[in-house]
N, C-alpha and C positions, 0 to 999 in steps of 0.2 A: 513395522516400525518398532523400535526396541523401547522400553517403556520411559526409561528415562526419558529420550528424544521426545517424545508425546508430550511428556510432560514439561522440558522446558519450551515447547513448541503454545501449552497451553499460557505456560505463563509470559511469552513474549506479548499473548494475545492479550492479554491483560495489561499487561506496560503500553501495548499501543493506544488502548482504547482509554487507559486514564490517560497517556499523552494529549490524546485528542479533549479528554476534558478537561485538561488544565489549560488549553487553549479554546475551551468555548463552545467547543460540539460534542455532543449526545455519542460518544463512544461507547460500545459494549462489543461483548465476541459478539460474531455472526456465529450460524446455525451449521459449521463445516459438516457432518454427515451427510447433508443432503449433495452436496457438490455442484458443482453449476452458477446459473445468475445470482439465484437467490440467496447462494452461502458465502459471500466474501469471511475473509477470517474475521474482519472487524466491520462494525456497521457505524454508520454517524458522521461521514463524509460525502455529502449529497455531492454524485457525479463521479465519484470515485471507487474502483472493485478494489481495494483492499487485503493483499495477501501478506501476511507477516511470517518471516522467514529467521527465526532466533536460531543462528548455527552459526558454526566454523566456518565450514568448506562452504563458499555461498555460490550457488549455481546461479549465477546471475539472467542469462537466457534463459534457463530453463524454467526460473521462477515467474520471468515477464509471460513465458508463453503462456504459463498456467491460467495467469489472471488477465490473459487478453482471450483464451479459452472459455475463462466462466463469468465475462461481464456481463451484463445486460449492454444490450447496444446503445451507444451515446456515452455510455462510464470512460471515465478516463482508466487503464491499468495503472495500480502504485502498488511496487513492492517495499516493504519496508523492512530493512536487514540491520540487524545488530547481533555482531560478535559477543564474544565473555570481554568487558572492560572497554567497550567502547560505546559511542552514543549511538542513536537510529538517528537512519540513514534512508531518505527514500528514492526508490529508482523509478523514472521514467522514460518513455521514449521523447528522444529530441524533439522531435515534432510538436509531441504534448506539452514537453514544458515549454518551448517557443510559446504556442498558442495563447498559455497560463500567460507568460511574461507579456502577451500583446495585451489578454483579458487586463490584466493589471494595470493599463496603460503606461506601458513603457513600448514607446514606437519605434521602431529603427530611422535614423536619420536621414532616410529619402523623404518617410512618414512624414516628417515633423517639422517639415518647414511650409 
């Protein structure tokens, strides 16, 4: 990976993780060397493996695989992708955010009568 990449890759990590502070949870990078459960890119989102993807070209599959690859079991995957001049953005699988949206109580209308 060519150095600059590394390098805006470090500082998305860091926009994510004060995101997550200015909303209330304990963000900081995770420990990426190690690779796997343990190293989400950012840590501070109980339930969530966290990979942060600051690029152009956004590989959108290929980034979900990653962090459904290195969760601990039970994590939800969330990729979180932000171009040059645009907000973050996070991806989930359908399912997961279904589930969020049930968590939240919002029922579907069979539910809720």
């Amino acid at each position: 990976m060519a150095r600059m990449s590394r390098t805006k890759g470090k500082v998305g990590e860091r926009e994510v993780a004060a995101l997550l502070r200015e909303h209330g949870f304990d963000g900081a990078r995770g420990v990426q060397y190690q690779g796997g459960p343990e190293s989400p890119d950012v840590i501070g989102l109980p339930g969530f493996h966290v990979e942060v993807k600051r690029v152009e070209a956004f590989r959108l599959y290929e980034a979900l695989e990653q962090a459904k690859g290195e969760r601990k079991p039970g994590d939800i995957p969330a990729v979180f992708h932000r171009p040059n001049m645009r907000p973050w953005v996070v991806v989930l699988e359908a399912s997961d955010f279904l589930s969020l949206v049930r968590a939240a109580g919002i029922v579907p209308k069979e539910d809720a009568a």
